[in-house]
N, C-alpha and C positions, 0 to 999 in steps of 0.2 A: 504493500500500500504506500508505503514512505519513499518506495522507489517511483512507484507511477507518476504517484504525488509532483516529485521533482521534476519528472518528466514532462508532463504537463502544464507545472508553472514556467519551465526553459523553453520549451515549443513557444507558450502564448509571449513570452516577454519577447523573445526572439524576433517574435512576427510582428510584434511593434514596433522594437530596432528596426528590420529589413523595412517597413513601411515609410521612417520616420528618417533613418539616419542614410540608407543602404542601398534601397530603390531610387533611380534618377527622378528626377521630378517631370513629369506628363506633355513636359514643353520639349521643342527643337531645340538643339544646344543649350542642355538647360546649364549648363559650366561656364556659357556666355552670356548669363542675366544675373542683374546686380540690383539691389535693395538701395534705392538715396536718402541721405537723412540730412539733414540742417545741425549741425552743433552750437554750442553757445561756450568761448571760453570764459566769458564771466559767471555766469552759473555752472559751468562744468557735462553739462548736459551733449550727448553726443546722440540723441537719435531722437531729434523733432520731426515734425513735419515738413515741407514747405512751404512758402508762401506760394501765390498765384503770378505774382509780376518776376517771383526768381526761379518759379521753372522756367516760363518763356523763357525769362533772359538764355538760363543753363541751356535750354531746347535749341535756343537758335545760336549759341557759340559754341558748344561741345563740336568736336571732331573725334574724340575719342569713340563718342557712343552713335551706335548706328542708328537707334532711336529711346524715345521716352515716351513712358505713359505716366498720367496720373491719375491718381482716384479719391473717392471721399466715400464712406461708407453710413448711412443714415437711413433709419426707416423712413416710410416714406406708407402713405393710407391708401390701398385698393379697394378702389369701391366697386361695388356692383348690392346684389344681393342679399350680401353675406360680407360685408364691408371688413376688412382684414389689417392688420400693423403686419408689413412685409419689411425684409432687410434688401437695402437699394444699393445698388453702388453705382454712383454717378463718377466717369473717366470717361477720358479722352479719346477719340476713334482708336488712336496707333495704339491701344492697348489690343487689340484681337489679331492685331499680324503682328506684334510683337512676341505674344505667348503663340502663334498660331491656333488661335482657335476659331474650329471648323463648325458651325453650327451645323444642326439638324435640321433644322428648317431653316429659309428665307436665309439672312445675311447681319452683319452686321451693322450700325451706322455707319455714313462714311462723315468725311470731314466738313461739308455743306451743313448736314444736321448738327453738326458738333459747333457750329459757329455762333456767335448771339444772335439771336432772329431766328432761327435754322427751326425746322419744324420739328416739334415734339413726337418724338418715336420711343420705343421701348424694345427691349432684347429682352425674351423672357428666360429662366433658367428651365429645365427638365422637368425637375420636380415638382416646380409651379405649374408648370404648363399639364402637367399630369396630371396633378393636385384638383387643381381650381378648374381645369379648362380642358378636361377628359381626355386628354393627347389629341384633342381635335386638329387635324392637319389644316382646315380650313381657320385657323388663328391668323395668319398672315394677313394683315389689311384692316384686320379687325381695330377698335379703338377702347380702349380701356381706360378709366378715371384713375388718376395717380393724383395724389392731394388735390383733389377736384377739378384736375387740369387735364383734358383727354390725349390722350398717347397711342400714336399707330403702330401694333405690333408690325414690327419689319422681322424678325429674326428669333428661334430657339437655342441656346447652347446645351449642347449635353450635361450630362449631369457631372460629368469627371473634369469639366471645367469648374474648378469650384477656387475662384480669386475675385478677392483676396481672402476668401473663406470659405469651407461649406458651406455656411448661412444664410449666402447669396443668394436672393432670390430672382435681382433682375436687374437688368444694368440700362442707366440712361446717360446722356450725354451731357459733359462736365460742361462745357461752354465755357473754358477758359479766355479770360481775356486779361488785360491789364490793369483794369478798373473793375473789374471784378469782385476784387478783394483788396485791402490796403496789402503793404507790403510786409505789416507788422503780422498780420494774423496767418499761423505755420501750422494749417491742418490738411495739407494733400499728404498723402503717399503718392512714392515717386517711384516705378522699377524700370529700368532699363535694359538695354542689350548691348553690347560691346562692340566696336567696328571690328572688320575684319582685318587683322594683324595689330588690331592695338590689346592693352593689357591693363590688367588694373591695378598695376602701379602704376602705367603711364597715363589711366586716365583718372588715379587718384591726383596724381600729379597736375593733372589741369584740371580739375575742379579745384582744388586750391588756387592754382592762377584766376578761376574764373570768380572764386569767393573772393578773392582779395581787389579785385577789381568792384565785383558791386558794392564791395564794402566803404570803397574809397569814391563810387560815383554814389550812393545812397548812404553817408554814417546816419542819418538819423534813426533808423530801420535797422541798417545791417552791420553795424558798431557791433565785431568778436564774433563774429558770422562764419563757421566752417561749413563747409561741404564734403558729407561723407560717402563712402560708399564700400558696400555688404553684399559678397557672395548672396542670391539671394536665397538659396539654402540653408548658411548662416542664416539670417534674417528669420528663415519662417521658423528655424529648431530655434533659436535662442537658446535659453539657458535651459532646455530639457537637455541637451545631449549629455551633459553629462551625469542626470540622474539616471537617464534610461542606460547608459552604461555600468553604475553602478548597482541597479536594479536586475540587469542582468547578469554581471558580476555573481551578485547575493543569490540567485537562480540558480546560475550554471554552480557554485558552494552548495546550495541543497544537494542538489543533483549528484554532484561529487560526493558527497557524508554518502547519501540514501545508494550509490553504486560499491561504496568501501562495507556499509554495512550487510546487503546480499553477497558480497565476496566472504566475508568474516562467516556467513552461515554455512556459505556453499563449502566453508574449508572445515567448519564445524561437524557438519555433515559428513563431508567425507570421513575422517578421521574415527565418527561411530561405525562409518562401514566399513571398517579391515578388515573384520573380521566376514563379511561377505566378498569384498576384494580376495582372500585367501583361498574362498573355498572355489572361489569362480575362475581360479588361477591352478587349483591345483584338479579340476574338471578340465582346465585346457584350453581357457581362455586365454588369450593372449595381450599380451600391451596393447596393440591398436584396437580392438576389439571393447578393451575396456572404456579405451579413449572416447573411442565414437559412441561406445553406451554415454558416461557421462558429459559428453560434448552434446550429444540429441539432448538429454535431457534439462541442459544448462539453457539452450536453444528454446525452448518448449516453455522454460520461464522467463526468459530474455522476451518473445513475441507476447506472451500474458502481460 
């Protein structure tokens, strides 16, 4: 029992290691997408948000990065019926060819919608569309009330598209502009993707260039302003890896005791049977014969 036990607890932790630390992440070159944060050297703080006027800026002077999305994540009221608190993330077109994601239906927004003015559209997730709207294929075109404002289904993502989280339930467009948002308020997430042949020391390296420059065309705003950037696998594990490491550590220790203590019976065991060892030896059994009796038999409680 204390063996299977182990068994069982190292299988399951395992399989949330390979899921969490071990398994690539769902995206094209996911070792080529990176997590942006905003730093603060006066408070010490290394992973805010950004503002709206310092993505652009970053958007439109990076060379390092092949592109940028950003997002904001807020519920947001579905009305119909059965009027619902759904989890929204409103981001920028180049988030769905950034991670490449391929919806199920219809398409993503493009960059028209995504503009101020641009017409209200919605990307629904799987499981909503499931959920609420009976995999109805005929959902495309449809218009659906979002905080009382109506939104043209254009587009389904799977369900294994799930960014910035499971939770997701449906994605509309950020409408980033420059007067959007002052330059002081730092609530986007920012992920990127890496140009091809640059790296992220060299485009650590210029995002600092590029913070030290808005910092010196805006100090009232951007006064001790770093610009960071996070594997975006760091990013999503944070500080679990090392517990689920040591989680399965403490596993894979059970597992080891509960296999030392079925060797300690099986020698236990043995040792009361010499006395059949002898008689079955001196019948004409022979060494390999006995081998393969107690090797089947070792087998037979190894597969239990």
């Amino acid at each position: 029992l204390t063996l299977a036990l182990g068994i069982g607890a190292t299988t399951a932790v395992f399989g949330i290691v390979d899921a969490v630390l071990l398994r690539p992440l769902p995206y094209p070159a996911p070792d080529r997408l990176v997590r942006l944060y905003q730093g603060d050297r006066h408070s010490g703080t290394t992973r805010e948000g950004f503002s709206t006027p310092d993505f652009l800026d970053l958007r439109e002077r990076s060379r390092t990065l092949e592109g940028a999305a950003a997002f904001r994540t807020r519920p947001m009221a579905l009305g119909g019926e059965e009027a619902e608190r759904v989890s929204a993330t409103h981001t920028s077109h180049e988030l769905f060819p950034l991670l490449g994601a391929s919806p199920l239906l219809g398409r993503a927004y493009d960059a028209a919608e995504d503009s101020p003015g641009g017409e209200p559209v919605v990307v629904l997730g799987e499981r909503l569309w499931r959920r609420r709207f009976g995999a109805d294929p005929a959902i495309l075109g449809r218009t659906v009330l979002l905080d009382d404002r109506a939104h043209v289904v254009v587009g389904v993502l799977p369900a294994d598209f799930a960014f910035p989280s499971a939770e997701t339930d449906l994605w509309v467009p950020l409408r980033a502009a420059p007067t959007s948002a002052p330059r002081g308020v730092h609530d986007l997430g920012v992920v990127a993707r890496l140009a091809p042949g640059a790296t992220l020391d060299g485009a650590r390296r210029e995002l600092a260039t590029i913070a030290a420059d808005l910092e010196a065309e805006h100090p009232a705003d951007n006064e001790g302003r770093d610009f960071l950037a996070v594997p975006l696998r760091d990013a999503l594990v944070g500080d679990v890896r090392p517990r689920l490491l040591l989680l399965l550590g403490a596993t894979a220790l059970v597992l080891l005791v509960a296999c030392a203590n079925v060797a300690h019976l099986l020698l236990a065991r043995a040792t009361t049977r010499s006395r059949e060892v002898a008689v079955r030896t001196a019948l004409g059994a022979t060494r390999g014969r006995l081998a393969r009796q107690f090797t089947v038999e070792a087998l037979v409680l190894s597969l239990l």
